[in-house]
Structures are given as structure tokens and as C-alpha cells.
C-alpha positions as a printed NumPy array, in Angstrom:
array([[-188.045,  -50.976,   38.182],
       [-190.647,  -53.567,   39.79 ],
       [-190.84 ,  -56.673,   42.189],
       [-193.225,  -59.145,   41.228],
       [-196.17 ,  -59.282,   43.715],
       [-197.861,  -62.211,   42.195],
       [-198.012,  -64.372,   38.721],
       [-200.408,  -65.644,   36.475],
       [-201.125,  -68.415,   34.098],
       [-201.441,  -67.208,   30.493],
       [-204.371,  -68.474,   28.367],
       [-201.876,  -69.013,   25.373],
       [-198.401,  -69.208,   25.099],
       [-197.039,  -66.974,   22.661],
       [-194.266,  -68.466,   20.187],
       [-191.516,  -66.464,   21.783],
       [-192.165,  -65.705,   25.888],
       [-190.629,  -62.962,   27.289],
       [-189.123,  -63.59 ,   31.26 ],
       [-190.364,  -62.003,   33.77 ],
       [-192.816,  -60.18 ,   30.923],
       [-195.512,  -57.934,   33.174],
       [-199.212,  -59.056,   32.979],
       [-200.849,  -56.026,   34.857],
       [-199.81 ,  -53.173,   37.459],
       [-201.146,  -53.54 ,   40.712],
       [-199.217,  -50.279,   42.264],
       [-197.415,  -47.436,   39.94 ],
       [-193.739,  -46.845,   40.475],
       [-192.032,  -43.443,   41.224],
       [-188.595,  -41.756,   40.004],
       [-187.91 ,  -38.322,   41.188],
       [-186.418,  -35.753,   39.136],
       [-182.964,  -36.843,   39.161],
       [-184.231,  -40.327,   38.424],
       [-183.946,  -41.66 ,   41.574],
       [-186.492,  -44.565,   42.485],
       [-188.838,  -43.31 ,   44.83 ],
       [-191.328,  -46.269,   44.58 ],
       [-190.465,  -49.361,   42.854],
       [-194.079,  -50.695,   40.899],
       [-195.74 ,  -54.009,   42.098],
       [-196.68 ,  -56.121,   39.359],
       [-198.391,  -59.393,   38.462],
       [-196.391,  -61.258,   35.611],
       [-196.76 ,  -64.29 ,   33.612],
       [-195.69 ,  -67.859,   35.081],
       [-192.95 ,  -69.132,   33.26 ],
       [-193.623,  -72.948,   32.8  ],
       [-195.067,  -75.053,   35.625],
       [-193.152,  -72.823,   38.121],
       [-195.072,  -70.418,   40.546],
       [-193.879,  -66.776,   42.198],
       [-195.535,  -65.152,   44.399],
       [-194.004,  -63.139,   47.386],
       [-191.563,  -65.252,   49.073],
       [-189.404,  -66.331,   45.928],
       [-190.596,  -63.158,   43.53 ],
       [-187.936,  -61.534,   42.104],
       [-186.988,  -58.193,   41.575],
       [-187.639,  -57.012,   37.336],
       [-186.111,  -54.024,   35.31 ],
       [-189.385,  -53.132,   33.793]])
């Protein structure tokens, strides 16, 4: 589980881009030991097209 802190543009795009697909982990995330989040990870993904995230609109990923 992770919210999207931030995005970046990717250098090349790939044949087949993955949504939402993470680019690097700015703060680990947490279960406990019933697997309960306990911290959900901050990450910085890849921008999808022309649009931008960042805080305001960033939405929340599975990864």
C-alpha cells in the first residue's frame, strides 16, 4: 500500500507502461503482524502521458 508523493518523467517509454508503476521509495511502509497497515509507503512514480501528480491530486496505489 502507497500514496504517491510526487511523479516523474521517464527517459523512455517502455512498449507496455504500467499505471501508477513506482519509480523510487521516498519513505518505507509498515504492516504489523496481523497485516495491518501501520505506515502506508510514499513513493515517486512515473507520469503517465502529459499529465502531472503531485500531492493535491496523487492518488492512493496498491503497491
Amino acid at each position: 500500500m502507497a500514496t504517491a508523493v510526487g511523479s516523474i518523467r521517464r527517459r523512455q517509454q517502455p512498449e507496455a507502461a504500467v499505471p501508477y508503476e513506482v519509480a523510487e521509495v521516498v519513505k518505507r511502509g509498515f504492516l504489523d503482524s496481523a497485516g495491518r497497515v501501520v505506515r502506508k509507503a510514499e513513493v515517486i512514480t512515473y507520469q503517465e502521458g502529459e499529465r502531472v501528480h503531485d500531492q493535491t491530486n496523487a492518488p492512493d496505489c496498491g503497491h
